[in-house]
TILUM-181618 format. One record per residue (C-alpha): residue in three letters; y, z, x; residue number from 1. Coordinates in Angstrom, 1 decimal, always signed. Layout:
N
residuo;Y;Z;X;num
ALA;Y;Z;X;NUM
...
END
This chain:
538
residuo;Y;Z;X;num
UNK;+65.0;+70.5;+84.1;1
UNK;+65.0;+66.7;+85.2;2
UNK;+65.2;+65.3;+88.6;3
UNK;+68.9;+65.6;+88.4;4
UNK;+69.0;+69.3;+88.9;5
UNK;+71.7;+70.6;+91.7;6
UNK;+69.7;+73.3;+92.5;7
UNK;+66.9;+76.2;+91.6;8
UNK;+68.2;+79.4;+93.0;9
UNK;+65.4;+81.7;+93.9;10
UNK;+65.0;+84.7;+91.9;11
UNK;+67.4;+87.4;+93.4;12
UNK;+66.7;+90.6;+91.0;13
UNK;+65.5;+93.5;+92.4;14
UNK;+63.9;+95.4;+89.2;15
UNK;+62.1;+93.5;+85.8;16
UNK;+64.2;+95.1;+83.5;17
UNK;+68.5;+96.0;+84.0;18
UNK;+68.1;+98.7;+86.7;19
UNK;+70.0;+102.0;+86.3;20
UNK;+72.7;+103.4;+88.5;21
UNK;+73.5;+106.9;+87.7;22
UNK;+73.8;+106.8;+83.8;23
UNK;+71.3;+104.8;+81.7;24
UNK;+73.9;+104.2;+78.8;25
UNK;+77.1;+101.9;+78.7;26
UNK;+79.5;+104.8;+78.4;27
UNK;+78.2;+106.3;+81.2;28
UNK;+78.8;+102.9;+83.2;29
UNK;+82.5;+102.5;+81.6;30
UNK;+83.5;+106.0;+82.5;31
UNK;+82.0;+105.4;+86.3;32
UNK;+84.0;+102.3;+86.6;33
UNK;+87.0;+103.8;+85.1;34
UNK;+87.2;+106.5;+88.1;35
UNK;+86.6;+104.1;+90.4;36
UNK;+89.3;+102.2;+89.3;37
UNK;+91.4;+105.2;+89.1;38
UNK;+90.9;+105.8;+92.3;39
UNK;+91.6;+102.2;+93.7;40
UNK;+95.2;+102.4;+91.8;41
UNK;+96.2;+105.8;+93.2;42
UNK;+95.1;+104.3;+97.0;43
UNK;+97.1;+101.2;+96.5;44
UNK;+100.0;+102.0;+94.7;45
UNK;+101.0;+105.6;+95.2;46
UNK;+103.8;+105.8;+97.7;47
UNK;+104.4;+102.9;+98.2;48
UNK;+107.8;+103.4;+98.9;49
UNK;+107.7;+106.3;+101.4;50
UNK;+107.3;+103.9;+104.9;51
UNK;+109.9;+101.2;+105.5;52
UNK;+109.3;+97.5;+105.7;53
UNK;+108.2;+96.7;+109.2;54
UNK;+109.5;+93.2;+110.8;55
UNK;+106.3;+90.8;+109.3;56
UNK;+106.8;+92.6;+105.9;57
UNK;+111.3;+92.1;+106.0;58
UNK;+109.9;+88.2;+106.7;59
UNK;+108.2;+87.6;+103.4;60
UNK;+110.9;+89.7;+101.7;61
UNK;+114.3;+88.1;+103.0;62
UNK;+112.3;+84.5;+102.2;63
UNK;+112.2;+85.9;+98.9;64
UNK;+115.5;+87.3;+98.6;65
UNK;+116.9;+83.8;+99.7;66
UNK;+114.5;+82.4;+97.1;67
UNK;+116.3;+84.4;+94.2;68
UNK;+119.5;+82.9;+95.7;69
UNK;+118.7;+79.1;+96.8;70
UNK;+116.0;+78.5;+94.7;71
UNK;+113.6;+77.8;+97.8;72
UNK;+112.7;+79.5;+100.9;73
UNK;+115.7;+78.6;+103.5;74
UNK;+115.7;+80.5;+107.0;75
UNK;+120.0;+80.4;+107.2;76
UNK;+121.5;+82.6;+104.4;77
UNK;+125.0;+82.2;+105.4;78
UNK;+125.0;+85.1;+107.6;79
UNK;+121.4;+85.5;+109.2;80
UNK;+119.1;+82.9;+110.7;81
UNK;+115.2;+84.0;+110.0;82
UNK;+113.2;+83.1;+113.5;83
UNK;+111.6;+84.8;+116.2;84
UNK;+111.6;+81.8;+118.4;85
UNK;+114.5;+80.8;+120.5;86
UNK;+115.3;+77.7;+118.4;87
UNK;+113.9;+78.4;+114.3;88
UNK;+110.6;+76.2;+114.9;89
UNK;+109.2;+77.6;+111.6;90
UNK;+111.6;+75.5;+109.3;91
UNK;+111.9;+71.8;+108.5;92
UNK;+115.2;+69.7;+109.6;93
UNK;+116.4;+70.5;+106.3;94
UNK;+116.5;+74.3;+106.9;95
UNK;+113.6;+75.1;+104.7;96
UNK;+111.0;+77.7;+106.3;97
UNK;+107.1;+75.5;+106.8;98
UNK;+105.8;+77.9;+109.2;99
UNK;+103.5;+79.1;+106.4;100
UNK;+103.0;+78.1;+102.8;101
UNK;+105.1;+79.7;+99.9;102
UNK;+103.2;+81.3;+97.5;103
UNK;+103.6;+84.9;+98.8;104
UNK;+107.6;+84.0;+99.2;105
UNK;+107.6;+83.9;+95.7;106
UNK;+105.5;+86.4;+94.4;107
UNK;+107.6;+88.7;+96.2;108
UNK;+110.8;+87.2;+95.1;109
UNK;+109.7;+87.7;+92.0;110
UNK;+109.3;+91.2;+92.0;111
UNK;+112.4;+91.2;+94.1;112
UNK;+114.1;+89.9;+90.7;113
UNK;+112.5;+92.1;+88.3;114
UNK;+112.9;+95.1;+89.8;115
UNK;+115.6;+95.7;+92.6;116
UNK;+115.8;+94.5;+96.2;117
UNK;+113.9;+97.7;+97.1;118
UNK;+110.7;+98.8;+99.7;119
UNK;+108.5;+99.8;+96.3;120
UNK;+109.7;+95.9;+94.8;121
UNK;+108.6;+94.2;+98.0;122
UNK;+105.4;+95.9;+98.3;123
UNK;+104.1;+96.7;+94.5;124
UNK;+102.8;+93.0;+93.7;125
UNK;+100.3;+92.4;+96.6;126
UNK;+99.0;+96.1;+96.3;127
UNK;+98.5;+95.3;+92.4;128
UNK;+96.5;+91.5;+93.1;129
UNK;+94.4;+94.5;+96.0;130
UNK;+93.4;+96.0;+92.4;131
UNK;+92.7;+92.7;+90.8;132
UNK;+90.8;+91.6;+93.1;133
UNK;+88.6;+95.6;+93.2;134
UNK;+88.3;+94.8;+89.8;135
UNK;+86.8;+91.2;+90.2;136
UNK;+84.8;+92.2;+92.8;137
UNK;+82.5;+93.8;+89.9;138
UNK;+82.3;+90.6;+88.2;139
UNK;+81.2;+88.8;+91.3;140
UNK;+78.5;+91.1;+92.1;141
UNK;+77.4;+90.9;+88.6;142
UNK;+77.2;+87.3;+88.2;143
UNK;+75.4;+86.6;+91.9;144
UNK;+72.6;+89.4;+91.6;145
UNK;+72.7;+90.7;+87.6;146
UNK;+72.3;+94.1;+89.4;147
UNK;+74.6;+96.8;+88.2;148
UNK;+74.1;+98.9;+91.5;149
UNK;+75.1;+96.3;+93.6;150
UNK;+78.3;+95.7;+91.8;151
UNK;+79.2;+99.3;+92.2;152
UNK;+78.6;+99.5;+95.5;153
UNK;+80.1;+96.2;+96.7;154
UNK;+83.3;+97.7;+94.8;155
UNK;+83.0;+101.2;+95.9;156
UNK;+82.9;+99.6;+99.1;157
UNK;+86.0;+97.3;+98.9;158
UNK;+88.2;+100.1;+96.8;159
UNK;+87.6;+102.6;+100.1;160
UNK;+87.7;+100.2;+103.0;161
UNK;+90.7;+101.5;+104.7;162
UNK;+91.5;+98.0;+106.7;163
UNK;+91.6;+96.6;+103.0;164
UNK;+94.3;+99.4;+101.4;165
UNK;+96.6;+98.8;+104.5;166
UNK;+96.7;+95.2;+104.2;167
UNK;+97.0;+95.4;+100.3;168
UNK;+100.0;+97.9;+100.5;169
UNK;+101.7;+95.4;+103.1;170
UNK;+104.6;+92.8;+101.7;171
UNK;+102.0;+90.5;+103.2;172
UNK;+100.3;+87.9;+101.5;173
UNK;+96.7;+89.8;+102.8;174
UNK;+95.7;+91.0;+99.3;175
UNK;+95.9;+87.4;+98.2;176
UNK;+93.1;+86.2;+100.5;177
UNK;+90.5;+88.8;+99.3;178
UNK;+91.6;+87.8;+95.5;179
UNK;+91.0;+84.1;+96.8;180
UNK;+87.7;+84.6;+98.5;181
UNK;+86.6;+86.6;+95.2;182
UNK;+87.5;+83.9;+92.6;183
UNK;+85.8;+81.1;+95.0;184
UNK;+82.5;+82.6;+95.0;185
UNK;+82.9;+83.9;+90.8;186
UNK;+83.6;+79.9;+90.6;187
UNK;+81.4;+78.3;+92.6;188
UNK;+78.2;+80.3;+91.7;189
UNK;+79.2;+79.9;+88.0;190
UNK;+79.1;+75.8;+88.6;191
UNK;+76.7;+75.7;+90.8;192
UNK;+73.7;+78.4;+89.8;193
UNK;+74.7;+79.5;+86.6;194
UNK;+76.0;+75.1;+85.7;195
UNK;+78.9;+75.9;+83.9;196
UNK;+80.6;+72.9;+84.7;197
UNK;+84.1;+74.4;+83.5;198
UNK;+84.0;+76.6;+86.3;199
UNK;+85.0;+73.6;+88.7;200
UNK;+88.7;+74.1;+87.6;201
UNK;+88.2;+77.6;+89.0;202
UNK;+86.8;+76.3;+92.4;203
UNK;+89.6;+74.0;+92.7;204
UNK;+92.3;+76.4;+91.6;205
UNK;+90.8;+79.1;+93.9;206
UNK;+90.8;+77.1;+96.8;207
UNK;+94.6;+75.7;+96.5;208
UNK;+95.5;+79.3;+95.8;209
UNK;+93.7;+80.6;+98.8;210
UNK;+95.4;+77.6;+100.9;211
UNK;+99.0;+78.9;+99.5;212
UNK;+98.2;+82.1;+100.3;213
UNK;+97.2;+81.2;+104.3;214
UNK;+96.0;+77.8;+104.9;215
UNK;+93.5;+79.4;+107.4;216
UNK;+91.9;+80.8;+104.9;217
UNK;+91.8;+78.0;+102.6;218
UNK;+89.6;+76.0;+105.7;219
UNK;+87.6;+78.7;+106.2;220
UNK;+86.4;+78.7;+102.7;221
UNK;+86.1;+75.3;+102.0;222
UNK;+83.9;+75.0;+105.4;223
UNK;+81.8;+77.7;+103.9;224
UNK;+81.1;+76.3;+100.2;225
UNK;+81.1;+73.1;+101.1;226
UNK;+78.4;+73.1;+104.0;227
UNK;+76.8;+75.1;+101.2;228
UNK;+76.4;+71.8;+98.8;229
UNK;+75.4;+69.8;+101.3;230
UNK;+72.9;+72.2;+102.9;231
UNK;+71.3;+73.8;+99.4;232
UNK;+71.3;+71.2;+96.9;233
UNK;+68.8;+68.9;+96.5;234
UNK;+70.0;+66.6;+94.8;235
UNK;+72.7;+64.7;+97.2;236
UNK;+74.2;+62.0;+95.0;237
UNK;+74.2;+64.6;+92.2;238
UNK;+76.2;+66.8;+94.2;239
UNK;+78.7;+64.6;+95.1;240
UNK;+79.0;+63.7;+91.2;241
UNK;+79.1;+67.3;+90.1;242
UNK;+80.6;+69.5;+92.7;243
UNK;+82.8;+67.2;+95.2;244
UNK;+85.0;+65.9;+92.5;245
UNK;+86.4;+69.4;+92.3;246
UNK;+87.1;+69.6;+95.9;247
UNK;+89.2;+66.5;+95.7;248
UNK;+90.8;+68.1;+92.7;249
UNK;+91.9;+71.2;+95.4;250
UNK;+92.6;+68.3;+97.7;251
UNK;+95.0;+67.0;+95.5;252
UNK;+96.9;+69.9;+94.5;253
UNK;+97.4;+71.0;+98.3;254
UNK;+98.2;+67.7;+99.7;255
UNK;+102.1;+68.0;+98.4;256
UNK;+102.5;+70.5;+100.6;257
UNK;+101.0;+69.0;+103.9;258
UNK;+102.8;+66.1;+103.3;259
UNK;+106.0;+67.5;+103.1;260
UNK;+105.3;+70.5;+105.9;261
UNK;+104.1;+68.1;+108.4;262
UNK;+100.9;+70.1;+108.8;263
UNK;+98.4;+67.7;+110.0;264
UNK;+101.0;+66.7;+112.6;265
UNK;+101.8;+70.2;+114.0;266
UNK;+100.2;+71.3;+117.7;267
UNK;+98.5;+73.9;+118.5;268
UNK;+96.6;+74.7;+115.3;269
UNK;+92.8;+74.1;+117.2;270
UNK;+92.1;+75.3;+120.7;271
UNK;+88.7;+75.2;+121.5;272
UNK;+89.0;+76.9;+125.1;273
UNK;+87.4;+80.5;+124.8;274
UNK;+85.6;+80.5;+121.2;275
UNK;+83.2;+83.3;+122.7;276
UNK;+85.4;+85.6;+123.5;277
UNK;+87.4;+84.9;+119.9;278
UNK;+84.3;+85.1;+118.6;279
UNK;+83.3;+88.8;+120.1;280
UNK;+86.8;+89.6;+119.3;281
UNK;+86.2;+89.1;+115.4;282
UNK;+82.3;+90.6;+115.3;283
UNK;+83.2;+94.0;+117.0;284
UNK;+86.3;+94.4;+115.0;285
UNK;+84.0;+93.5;+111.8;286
UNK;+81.7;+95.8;+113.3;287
UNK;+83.9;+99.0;+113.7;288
UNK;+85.5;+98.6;+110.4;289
UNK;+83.9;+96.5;+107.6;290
UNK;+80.0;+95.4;+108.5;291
UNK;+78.5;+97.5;+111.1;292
UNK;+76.2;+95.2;+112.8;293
UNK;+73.1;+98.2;+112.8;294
UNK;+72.7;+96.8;+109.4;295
UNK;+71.1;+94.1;+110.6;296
UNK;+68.1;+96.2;+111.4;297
UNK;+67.0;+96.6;+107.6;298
UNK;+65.5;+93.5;+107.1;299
UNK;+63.2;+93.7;+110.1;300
UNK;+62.4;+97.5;+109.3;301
UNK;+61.3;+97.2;+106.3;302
UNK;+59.1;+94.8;+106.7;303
UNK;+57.5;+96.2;+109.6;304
UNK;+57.2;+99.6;+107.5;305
UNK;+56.4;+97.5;+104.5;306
UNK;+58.3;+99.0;+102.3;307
UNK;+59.7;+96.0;+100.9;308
UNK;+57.4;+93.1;+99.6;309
UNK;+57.0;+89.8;+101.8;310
UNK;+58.3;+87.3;+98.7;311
UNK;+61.5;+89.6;+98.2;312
UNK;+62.4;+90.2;+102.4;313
UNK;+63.5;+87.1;+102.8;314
UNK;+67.6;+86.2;+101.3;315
UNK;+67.6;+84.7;+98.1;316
UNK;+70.1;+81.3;+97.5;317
UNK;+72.8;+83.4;+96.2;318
UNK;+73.0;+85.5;+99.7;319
UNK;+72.7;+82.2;+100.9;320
UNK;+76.3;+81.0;+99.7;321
UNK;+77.6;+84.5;+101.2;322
UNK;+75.9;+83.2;+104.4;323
UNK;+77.8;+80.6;+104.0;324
UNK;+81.0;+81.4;+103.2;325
UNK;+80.8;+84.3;+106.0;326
UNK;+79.8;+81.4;+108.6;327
UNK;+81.7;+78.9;+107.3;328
UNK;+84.8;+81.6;+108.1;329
UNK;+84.0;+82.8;+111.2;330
UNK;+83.6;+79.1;+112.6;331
UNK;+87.0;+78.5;+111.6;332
UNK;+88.6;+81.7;+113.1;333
UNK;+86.7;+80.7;+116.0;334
UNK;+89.0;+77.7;+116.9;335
UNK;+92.5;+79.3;+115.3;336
UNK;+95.0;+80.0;+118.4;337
UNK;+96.0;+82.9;+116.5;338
UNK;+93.8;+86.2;+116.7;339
UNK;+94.1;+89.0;+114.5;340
UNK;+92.6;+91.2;+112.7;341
UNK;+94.3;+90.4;+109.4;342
UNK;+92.4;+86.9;+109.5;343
UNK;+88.8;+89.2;+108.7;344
UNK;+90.6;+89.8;+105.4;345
UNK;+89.7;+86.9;+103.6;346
UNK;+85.9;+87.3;+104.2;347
UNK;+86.0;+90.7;+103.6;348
UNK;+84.5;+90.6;+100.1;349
UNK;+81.8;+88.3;+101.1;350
UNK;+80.9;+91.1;+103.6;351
UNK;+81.0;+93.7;+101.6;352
UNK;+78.8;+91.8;+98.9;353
UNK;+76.4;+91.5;+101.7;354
UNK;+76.3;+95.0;+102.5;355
UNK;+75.8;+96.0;+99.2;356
UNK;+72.9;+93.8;+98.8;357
UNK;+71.0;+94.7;+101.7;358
UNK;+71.3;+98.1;+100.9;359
UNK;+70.3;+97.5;+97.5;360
UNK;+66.9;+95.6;+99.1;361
UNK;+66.2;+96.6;+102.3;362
UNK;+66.4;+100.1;+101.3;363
UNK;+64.0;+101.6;+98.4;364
UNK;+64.7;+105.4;+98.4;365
UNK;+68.2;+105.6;+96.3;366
UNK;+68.6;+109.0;+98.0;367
UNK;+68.7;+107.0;+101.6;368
UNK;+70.9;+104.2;+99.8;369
UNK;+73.5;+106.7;+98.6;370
UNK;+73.7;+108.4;+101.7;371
UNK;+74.2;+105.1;+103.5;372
UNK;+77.4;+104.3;+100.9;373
UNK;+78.9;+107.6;+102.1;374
UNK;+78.6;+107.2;+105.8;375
UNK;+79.7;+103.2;+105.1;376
UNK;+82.6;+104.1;+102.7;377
UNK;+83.9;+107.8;+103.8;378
UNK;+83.5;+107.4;+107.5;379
UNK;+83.2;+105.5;+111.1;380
UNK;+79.7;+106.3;+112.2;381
UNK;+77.6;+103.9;+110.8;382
UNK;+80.3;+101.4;+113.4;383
UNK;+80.6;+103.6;+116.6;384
UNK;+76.5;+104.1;+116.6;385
UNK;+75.9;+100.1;+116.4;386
UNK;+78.2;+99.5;+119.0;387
UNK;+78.2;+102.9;+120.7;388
UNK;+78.6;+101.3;+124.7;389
UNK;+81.9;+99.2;+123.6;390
UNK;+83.5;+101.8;+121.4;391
UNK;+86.7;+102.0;+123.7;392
UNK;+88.6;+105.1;+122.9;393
UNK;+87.0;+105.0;+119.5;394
UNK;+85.7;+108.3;+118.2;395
UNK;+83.8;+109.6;+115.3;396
UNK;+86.1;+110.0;+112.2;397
UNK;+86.6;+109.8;+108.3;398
UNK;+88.8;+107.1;+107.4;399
UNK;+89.5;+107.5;+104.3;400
UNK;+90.8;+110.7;+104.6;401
UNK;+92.8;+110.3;+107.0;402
UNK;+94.4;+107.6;+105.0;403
UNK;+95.0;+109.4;+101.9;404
UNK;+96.6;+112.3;+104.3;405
UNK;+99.3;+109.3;+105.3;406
UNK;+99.8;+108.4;+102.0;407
UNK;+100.3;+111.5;+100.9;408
UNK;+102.9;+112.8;+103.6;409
UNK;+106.1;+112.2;+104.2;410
UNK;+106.7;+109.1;+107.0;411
UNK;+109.2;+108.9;+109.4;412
UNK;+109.5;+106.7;+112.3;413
UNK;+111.9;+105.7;+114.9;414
UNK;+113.6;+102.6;+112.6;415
UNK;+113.8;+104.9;+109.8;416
UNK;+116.2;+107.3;+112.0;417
UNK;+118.5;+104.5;+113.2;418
UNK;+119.0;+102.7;+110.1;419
UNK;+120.0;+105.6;+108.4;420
UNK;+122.4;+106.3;+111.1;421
UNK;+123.9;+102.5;+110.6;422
UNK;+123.8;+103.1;+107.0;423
UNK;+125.8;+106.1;+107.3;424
UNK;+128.3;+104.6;+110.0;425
UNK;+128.0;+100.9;+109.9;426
UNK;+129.5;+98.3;+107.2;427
UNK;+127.3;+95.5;+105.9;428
UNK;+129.9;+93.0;+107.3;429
UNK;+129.5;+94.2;+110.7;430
UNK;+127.1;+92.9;+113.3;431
UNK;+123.8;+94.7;+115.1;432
UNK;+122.7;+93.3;+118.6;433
UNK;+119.2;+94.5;+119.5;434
UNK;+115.9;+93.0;+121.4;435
UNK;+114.2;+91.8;+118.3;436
UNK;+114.7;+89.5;+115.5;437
UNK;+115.3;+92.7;+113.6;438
UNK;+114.0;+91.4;+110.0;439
UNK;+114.3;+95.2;+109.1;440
UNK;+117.8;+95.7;+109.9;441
UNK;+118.4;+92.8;+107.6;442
UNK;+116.9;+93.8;+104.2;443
UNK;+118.3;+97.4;+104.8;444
UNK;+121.6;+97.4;+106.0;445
UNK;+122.7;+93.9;+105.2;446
UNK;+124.4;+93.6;+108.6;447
UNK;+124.4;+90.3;+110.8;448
UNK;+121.5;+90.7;+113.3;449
UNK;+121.9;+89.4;+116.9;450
UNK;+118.0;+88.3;+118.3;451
UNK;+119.1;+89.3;+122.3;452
UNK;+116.0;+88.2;+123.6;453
UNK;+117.0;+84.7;+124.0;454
UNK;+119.7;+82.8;+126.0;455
UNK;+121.2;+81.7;+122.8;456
UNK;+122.4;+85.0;+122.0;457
UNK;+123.4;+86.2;+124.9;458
UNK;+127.2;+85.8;+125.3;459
UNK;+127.1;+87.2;+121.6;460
UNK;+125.0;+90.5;+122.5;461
UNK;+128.6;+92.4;+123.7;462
UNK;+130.3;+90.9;+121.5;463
UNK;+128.7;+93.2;+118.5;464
UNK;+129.9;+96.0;+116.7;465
UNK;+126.6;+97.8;+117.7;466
UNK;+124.0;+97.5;+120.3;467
UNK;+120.8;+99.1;+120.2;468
UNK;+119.4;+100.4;+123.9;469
UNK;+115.7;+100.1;+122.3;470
UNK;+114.9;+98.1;+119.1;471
UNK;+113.6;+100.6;+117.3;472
UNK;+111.4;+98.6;+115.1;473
UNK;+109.5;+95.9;+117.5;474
UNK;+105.7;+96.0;+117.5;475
UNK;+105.7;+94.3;+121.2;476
UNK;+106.5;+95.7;+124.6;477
UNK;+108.7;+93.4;+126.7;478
UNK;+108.8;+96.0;+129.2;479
UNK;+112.4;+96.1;+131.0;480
UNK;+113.6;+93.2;+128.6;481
UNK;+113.1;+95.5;+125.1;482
UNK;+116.2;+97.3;+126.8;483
UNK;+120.0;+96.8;+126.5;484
UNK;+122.2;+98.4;+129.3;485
UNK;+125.6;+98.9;+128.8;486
UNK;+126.9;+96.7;+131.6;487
UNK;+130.0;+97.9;+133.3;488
UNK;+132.4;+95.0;+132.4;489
UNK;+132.3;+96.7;+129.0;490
UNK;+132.7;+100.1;+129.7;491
UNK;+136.1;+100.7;+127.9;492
UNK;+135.1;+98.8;+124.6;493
UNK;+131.9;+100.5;+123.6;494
UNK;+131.3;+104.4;+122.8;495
UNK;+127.6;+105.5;+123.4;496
UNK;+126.2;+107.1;+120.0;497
UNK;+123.2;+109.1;+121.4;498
UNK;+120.6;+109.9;+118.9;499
UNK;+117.3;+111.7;+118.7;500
UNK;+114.8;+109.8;+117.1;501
UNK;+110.5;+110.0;+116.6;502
UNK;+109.2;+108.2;+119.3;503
UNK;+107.0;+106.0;+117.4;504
UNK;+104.3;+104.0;+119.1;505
UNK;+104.8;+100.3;+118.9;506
UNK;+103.2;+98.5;+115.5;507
UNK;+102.6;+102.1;+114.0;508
UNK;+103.1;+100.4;+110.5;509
UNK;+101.0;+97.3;+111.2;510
UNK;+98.0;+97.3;+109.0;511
UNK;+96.0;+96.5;+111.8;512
UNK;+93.7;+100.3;+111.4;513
UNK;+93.2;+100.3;+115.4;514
UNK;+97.0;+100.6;+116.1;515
UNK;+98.1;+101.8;+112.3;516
UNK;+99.7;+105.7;+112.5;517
UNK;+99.2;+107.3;+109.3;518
UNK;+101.4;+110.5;+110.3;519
UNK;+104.9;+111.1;+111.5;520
UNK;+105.1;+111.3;+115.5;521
UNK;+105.8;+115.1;+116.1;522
UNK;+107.4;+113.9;+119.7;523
UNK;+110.8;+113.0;+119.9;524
UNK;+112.9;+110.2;+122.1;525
UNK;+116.4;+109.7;+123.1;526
UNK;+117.7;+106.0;+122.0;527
UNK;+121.6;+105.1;+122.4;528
UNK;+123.6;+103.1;+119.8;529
UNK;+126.6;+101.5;+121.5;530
UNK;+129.6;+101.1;+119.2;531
UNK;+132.4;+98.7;+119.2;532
UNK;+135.4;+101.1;+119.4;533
UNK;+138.1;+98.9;+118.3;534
UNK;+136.3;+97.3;+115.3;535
UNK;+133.8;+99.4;+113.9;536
UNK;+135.7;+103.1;+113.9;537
UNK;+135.4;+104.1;+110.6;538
END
């Protein structure tokens, strides 16, 4: 190679010739795969339909549903106004929703088209890019360490990670950041290691797909491949000529939508006060459910036990760009105003990569390594041991199963009971008056939703058809103020329905696997539905 070389990766193969996994033939390898893959279909797809929508979930569908009726994503349908703010701060003067980009609006509106304004419509076309993106995650593995095991493993790992099947079955654009963060580093290894220059397009495309998908995420990645080039390569005009044009070409194709959403001109999207904490926040959460930190310890181990030569201990270039894309991440997240755990989605995959490869290294014996991918993939251990003092209320568990016994039962919650009452009782041109913006009640009954929580609506609260004592479907506790009272003034015009419905916890549907339910409450609550007597008897 000239001087003009971008870079010579280290050699990153663990065995001279293609090591084995479990079968020594292709067949065996296709038929492996094709149980895996199996299996990562029946966890994302099946039942689907069983657990209602949620409020964050309604959102992305009633954006799509006005979609499929003005063509773009408008907040004001002619009957419903789409905000959980007192005035609708996430839309533009025109009426057209900026809060986040579009692109899962429109998948789902999409699907909304094709096949019915239903719970399985909203949901099936993130869960299916969740089994895209399994299936990628085998060609990502394959092209950064030409190590069949790893591949496995880093998919195994993915398929099975419960935090990943709840955000993949969500109406949520979550699926769409692993997919992203998958393509990136297929793309950017092929351009820069492998110097396929064709693969640019695929950076480019990756990146303005992960930006349309959560701009977060879109920063986070670029931060993390593009410290990359400048920190790697060795060549620093040559990079700029070979790898940069490509991020102005994922410049370009985003900048549409930051000009017209105002983006750079918004508050509140950096707030530097408190990164530690934010930053402890994000690495015990990783810790408990996708990279236990104990991991860590391999490395050192095995070189103090010598098990694994000096030459291969330390990471090769390609672990270097997960490094990097990890960091690069994490940085971001760091700074974001916003913390939750759904942000951890989009580096998920270069985590699990990671973990696959250290295992793969750092630990010879195959029997140890195998045992490691159970405890890693079928249970909590390998998390509560690493941070054993901090657990919190945290105990020893199997995931996995306890997932697939969710899936595989019958839901109910609180929301599901009311809004089969109001669908019984209730007509889609009446009006519901409750302490939430009630997204849910929307997509499901049709009616017109009245948001009491703020001053705006409250002159219209007794002036509903029905009132809701308890929301039924919030995921916050505003204490006193998630309550509506009957006040006396309005004695005479409003009968009290009483019902007995589960009594859910708050955000049992969230993906969010610390305060996700997987099972029907057995205990039961009372919750009053106030009718409008002279409007709404039926």
């Amino acid at each position: 190679m000239t001087g003009s070389q971008v870079i010579i990766p280290r050699q990153d193969k663990d065995e001279k010739k293609e090591p084995r996994l479990f079968f020594s033939r292709k067949c065996g390898l296709i038929l492996l795969y094709g149980i895996l893959y199996a299996a990562a279909a029946f966890l994302l797809l099946y039942n689907l339909s069983d657990r209602l929508l949620w409020g964050d979930e309604a959102e992305t569908a009633l954006l799509g549903r006005n979609i499929l009726e003005f063509g773009i994503p408008l907040v004001d349908d002619g009957k419903n106004v789409l905000t959980q703010y007192p005035e609708p701060w996430e839309a533009n003067d025109a009426g057209v929703w900026t809060w986040n980009t579009w692109l899962s609006y429109y998948v789902a509106a999409l699907s909304l088209g094709v096949f019915g304004q239903t719970t399985f419509a909203a949901r099936f076309p993130f869960a299916a890019i969740g089994l895209l993106a399994v299936i990628l995650m085998r060609k990502a593995a394959r092209d950064l360490y030409d190590d069949e095991e790893t591949a496995f493993v880093a998919t195994l790992l993915l398929a099975f990670s419960v935090p990943f099947l709840l955000h993949a079955r969500q109406c949520r654009y979550f699926s769409m950041l692993a997919l992203g963060t998958i393509w990136l580093i297929i793309g950017y290894n092929r351009l820069v290691f492998m110097r396929e220059k064709k693969y640019g397009l695929h950076v480019a495309v990756a990146l303005a797909f992960l930006f349309y998908s959560s701009f977060i995420s879109f920063v986070g990645g670029a931060a993390g491949v593009g410290l990359h080039s400048l920190v790697q390569m060795k060549n620093r005009r040559e990079t700029l000529r070979e790898v940069f044009p490509f991020f102005a070409l994922a410049g370009a194709l985003i900048a549409p939508w930051v000009l017209y959403s105002g983006l750079l001109g918004k508050r509140g999207s950096v707030e530097f006060g408190g990164v530690a904490d934010t930053l402890l926040y994000y690495i015990q959460r990783m810790n408990f459910h996708i990279f236990p930190v104990i991991l860590l310890l391999l490395p050192p181990i095995s070189l103090i036990a010598r098990r694994v030569p000096v030459k291969r201990w330390l990471p090769g270039d390609k672990t270097g760009l997960l490094l990097f894309v990890i960091g690069g991440h994490f940085a971001v997240l760091s700074v974001f105003p916003f913390v939750y755990f759904r942000y951890l989605i989009t580096v998920m995959p270069a985590l699990f990569l990671l973990e696959a490869r250290m295992l793969r290294r750092y630990v010879p014996a195959r029997a140890a390594r195998y045992f490691l991918v159970f405890l890693l993939a079928a249970t909590n251990i390998p998390g509560i041991i690493s941070l054993y003092p901090i657990r919190g209320d945290r105990r020893i568990s199997l995931p996995l199963a306890e997932f697939v016994a969710g899936i595989t039962s019958d839901y109910e919650d609180a929301f599901e009971d009311v809004v089969g009452f109001l669908q019984d009782n209730a007509y889609e041109s009446e009006s519901l008056a409750l302490t939430d913006p009630g997204y849910p009640f929307i997509f499901y009954t049709g009616m017109k939703v009245i948001d009491a929580r703020y001053p705006r609506s409250y002159e219209k609260v007794w002036e509903a058809n029905w009132v809701l004592s308890d929301n039924a479907v919030g995921v916050i506790d505003y204490g006193p103020a998630s309550f509506l009272t009957l006040p006396a003034s309005h004695a005479d015009m409003y009968r009290a329905n009483l019902l007995e419905v589960r009594d859910t916890p708050l955000g049992a549907s969230r993906p969010d696997p610390d305060l996700h339910r997987h099972l029907t409450a057995d205990a039961m609550k009372p919750l009053i539905v106030y009718r409008r007597m002279e409007e709404s008897a039926r």
